[in-house]
mmCIF file of the N, C-alpha and C atoms, coordinates in Angstrom:
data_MODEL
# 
_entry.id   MODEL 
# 
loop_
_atom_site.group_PDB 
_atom_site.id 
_atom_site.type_symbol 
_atom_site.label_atom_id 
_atom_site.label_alt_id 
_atom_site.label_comp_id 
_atom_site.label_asym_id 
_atom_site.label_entity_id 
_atom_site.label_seq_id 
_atom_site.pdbx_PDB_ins_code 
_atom_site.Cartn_x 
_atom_site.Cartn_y 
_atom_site.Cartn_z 
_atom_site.occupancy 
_atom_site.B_iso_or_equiv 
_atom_site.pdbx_formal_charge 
_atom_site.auth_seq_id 
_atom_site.auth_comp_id 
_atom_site.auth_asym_id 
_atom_site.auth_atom_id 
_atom_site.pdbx_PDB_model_num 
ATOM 1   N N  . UNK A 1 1  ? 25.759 -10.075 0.490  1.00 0.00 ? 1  UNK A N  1 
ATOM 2   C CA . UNK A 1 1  ? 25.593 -10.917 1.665  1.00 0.00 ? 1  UNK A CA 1 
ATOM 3   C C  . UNK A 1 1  ? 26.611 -10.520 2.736  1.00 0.00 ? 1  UNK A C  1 
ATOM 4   N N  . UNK A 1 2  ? 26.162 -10.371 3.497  1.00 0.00 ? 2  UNK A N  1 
ATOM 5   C CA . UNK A 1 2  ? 27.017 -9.823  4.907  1.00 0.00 ? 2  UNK A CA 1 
ATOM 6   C C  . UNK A 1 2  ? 27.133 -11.130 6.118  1.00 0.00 ? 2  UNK A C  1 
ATOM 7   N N  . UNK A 1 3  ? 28.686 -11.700 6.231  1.00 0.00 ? 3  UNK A N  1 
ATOM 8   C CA . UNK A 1 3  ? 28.608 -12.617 7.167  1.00 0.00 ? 3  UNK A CA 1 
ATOM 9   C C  . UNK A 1 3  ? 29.057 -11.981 8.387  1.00 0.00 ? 3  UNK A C  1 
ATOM 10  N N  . UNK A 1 4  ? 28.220 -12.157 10.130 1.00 0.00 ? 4  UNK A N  1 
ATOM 11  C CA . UNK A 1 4  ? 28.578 -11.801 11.078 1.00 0.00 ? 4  UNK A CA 1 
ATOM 12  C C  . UNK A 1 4  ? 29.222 -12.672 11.701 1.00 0.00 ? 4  UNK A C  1 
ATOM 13  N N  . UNK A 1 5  ? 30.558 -12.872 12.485 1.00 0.00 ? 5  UNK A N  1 
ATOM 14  C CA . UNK A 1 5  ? 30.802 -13.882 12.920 1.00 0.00 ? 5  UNK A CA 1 
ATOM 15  C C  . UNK A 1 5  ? 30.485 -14.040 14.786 1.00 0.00 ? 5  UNK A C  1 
ATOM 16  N N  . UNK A 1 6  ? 29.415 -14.242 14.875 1.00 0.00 ? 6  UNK A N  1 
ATOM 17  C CA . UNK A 1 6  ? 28.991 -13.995 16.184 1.00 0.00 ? 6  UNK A CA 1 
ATOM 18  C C  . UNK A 1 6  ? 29.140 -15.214 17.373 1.00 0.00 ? 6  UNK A C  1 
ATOM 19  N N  . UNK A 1 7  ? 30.263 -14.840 17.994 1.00 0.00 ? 7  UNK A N  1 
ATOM 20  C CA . UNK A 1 7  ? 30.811 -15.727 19.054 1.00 0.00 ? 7  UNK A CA 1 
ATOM 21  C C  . UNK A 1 7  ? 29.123 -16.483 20.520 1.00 0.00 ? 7  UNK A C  1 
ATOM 22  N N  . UNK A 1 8  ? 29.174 -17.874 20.057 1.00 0.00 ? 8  UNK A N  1 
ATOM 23  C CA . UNK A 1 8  ? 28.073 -18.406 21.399 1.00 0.00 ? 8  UNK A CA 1 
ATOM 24  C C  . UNK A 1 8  ? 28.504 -17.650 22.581 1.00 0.00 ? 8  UNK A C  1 
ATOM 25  N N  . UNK A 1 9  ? 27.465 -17.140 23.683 1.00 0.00 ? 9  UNK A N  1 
ATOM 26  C CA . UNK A 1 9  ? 27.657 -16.583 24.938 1.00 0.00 ? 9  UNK A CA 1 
ATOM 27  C C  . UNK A 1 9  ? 28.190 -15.444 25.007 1.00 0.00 ? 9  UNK A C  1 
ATOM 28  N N  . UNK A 1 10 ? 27.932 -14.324 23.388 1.00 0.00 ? 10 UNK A N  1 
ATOM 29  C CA . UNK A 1 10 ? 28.057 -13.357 23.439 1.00 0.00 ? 10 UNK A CA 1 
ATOM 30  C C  . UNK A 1 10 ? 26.846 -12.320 24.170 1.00 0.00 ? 10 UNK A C  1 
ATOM 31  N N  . UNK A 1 11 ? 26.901 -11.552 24.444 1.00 0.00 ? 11 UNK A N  1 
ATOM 32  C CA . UNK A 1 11 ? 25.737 -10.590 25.074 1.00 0.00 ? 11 UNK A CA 1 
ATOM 33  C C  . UNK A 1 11 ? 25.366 -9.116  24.407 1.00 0.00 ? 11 UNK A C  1 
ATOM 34  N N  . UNK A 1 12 ? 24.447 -9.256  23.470 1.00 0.00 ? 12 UNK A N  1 
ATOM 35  C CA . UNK A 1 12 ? 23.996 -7.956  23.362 1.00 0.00 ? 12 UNK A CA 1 
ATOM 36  C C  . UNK A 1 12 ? 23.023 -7.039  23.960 1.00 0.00 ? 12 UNK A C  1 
ATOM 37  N N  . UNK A 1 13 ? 22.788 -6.059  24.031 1.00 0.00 ? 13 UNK A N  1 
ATOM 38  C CA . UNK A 1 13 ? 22.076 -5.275  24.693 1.00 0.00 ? 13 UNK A CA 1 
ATOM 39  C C  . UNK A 1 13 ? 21.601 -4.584  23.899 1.00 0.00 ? 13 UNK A C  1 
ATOM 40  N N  . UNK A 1 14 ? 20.063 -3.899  24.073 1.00 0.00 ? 14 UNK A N  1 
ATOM 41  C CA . UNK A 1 14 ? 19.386 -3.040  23.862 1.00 0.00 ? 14 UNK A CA 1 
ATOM 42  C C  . UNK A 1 14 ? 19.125 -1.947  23.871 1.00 0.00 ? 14 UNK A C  1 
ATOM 43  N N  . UNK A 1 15 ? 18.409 -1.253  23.717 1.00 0.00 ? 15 UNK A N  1 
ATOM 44  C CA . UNK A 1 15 ? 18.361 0.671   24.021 1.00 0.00 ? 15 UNK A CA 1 
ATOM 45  C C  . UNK A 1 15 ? 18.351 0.700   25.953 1.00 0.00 ? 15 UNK A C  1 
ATOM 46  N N  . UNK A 1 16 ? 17.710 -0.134  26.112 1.00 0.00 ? 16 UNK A N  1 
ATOM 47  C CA . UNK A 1 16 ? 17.260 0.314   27.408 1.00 0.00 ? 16 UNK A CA 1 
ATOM 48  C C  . UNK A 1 16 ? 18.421 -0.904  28.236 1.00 0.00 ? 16 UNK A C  1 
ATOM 49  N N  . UNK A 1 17 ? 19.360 -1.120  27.326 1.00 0.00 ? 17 UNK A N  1 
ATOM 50  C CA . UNK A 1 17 ? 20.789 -1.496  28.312 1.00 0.00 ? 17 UNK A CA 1 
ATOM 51  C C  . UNK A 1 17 ? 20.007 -3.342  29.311 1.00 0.00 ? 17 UNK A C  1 
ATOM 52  N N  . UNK A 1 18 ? 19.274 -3.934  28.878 1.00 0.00 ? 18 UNK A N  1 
ATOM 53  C CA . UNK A 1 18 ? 18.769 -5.229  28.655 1.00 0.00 ? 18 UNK A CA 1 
ATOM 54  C C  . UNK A 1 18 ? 19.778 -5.977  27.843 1.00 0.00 ? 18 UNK A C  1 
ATOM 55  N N  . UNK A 1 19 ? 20.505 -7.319  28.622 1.00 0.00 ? 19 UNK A N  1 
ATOM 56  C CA . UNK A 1 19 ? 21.353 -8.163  27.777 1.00 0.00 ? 19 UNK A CA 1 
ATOM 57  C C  . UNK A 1 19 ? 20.561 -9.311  27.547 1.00 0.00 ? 19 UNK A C  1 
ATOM 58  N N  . UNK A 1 20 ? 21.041 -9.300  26.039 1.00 0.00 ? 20 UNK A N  1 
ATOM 59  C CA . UNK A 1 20 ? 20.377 -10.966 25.745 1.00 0.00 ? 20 UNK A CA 1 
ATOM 60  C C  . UNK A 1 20 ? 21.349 -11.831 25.276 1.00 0.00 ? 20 UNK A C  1 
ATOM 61  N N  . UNK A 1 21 ? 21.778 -12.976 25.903 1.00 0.00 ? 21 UNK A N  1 
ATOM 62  C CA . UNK A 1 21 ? 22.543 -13.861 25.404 1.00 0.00 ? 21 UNK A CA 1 
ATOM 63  C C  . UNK A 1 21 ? 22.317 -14.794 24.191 1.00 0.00 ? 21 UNK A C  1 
ATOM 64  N N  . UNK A 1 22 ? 23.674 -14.947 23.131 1.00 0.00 ? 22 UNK A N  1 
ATOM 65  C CA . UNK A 1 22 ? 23.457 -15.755 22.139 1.00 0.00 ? 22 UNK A CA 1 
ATOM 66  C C  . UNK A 1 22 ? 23.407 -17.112 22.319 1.00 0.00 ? 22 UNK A C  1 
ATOM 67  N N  . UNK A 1 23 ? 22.658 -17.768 22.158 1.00 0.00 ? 23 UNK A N  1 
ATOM 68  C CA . UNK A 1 23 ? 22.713 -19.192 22.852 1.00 0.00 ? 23 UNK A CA 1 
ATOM 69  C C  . UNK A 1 23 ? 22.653 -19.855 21.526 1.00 0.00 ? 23 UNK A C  1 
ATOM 70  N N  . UNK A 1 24 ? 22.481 -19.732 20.612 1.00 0.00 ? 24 UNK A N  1 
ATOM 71  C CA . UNK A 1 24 ? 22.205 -20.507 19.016 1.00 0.00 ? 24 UNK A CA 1 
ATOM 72  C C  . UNK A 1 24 ? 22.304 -19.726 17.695 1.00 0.00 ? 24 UNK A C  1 
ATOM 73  N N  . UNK A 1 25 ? 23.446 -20.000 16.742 1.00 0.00 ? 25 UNK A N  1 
ATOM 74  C CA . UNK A 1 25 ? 23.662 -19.527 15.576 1.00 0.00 ? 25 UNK A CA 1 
ATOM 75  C C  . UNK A 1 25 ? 23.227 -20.448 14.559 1.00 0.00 ? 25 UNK A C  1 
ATOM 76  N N  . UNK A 1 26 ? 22.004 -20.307 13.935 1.00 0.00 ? 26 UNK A N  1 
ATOM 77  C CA . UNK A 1 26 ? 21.964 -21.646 12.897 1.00 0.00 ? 26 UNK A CA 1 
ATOM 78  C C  . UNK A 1 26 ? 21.804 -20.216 11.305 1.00 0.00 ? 26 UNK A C  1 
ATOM 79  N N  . UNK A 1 27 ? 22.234 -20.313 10.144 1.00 0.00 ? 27 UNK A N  1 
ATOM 80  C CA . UNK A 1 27 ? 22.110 -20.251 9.441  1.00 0.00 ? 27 UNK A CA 1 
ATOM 81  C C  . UNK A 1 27 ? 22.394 -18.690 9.600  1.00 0.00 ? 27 UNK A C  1 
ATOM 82  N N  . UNK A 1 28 ? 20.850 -17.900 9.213  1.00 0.00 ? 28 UNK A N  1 
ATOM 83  C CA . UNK A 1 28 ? 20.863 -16.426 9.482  1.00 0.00 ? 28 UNK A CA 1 
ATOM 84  C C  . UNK A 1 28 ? 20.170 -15.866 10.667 1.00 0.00 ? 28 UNK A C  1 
ATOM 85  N N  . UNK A 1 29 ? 19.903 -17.380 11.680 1.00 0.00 ? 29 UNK A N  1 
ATOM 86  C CA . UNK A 1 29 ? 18.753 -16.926 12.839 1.00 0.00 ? 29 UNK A CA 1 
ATOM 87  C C  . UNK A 1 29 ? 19.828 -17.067 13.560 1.00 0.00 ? 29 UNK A C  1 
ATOM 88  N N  . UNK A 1 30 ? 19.629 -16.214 14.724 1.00 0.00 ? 30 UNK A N  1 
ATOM 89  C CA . UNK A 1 30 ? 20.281 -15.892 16.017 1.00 0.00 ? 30 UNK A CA 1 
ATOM 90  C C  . UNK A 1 30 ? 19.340 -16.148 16.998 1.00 0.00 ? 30 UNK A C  1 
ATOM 91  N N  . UNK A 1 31 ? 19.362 -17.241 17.838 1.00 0.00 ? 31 UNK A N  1 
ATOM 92  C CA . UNK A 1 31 ? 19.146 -17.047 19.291 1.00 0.00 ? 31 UNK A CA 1 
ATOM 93  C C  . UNK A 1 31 ? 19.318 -16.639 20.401 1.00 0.00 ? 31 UNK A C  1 
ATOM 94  N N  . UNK A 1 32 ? 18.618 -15.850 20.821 1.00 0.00 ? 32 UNK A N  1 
ATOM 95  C CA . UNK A 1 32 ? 18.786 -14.959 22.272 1.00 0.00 ? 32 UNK A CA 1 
ATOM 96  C C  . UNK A 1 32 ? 18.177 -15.365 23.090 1.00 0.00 ? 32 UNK A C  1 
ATOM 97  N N  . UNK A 1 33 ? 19.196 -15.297 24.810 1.00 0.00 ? 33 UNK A N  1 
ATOM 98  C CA . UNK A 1 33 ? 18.184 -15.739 25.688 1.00 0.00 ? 33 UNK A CA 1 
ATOM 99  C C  . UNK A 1 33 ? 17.969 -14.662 26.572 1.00 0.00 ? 33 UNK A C  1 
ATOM 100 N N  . UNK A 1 34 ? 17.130 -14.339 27.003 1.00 0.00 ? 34 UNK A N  1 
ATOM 101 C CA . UNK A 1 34 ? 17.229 -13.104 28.142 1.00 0.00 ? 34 UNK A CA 1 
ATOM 102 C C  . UNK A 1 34 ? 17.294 -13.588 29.823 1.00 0.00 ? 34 UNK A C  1 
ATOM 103 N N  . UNK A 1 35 ? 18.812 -12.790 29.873 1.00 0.00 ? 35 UNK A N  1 
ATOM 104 C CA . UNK A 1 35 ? 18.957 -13.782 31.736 1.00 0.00 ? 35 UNK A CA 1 
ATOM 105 C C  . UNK A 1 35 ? 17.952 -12.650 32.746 1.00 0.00 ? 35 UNK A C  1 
ATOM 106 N N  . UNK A 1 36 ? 17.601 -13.269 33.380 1.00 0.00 ? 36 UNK A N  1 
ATOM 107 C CA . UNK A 1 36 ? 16.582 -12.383 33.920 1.00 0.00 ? 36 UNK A CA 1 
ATOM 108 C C  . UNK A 1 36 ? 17.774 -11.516 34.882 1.00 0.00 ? 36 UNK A C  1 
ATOM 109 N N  . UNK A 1 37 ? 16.835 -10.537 35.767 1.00 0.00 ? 37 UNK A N  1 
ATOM 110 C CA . UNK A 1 37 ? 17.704 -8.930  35.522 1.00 0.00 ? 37 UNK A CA 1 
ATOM 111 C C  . UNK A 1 37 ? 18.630 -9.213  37.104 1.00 0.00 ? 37 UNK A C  1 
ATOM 112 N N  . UNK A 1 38 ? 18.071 -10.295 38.374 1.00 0.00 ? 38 UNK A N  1 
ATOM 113 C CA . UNK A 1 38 ? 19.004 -10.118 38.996 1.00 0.00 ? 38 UNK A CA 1 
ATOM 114 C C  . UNK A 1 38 ? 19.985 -10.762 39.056 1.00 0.00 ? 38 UNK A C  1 
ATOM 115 N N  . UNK A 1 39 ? 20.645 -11.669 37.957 1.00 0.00 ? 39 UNK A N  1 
ATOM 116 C CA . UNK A 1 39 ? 21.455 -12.196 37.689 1.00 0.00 ? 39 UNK A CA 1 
ATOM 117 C C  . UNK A 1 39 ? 22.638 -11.077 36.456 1.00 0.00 ? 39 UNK A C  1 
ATOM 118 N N  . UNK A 1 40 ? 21.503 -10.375 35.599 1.00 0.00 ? 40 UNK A N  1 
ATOM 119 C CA . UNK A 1 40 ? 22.389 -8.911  35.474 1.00 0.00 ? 40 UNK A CA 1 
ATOM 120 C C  . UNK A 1 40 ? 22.961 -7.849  36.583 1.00 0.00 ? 40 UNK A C  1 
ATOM 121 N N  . UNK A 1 41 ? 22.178 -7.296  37.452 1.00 0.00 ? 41 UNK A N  1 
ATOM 122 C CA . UNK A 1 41 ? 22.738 -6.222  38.745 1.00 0.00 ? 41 UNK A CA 1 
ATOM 123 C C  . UNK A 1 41 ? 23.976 -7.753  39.077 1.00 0.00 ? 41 UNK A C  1 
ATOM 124 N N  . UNK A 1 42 ? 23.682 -8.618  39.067 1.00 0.00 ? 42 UNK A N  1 
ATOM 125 C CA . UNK A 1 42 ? 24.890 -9.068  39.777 1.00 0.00 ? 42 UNK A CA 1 
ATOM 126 C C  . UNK A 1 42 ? 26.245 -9.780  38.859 1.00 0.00 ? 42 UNK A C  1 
ATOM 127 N N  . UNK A 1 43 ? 26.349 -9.038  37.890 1.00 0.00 ? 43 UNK A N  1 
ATOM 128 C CA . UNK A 1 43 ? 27.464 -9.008  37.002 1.00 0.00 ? 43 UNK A CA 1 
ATOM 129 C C  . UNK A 1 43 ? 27.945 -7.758  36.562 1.00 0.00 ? 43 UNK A C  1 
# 
């Protein structure tokens, strides 16, 4: 069993460099939200 300790309002990204925010850790599900993209160019 592998525990991740994955901080809320972390941001991962994808191949194609797309962030999705963690908005919910319950158990082994992770919630992601995807901020739409011109709120990315403007970070």
């Amino acid at each position: 069993m592998v525990v991740i300790d994955i901080p809320l309002g972390a941001v991962a990204y994808d191949k194609s460099g797309i962030g999705y925010r963690v908005v919910e850790v319950f158990d082994d599900v992770v919630t992601l939200e995807k901020p739409d993209r011109a709120r990315l160019k403007a970070n």
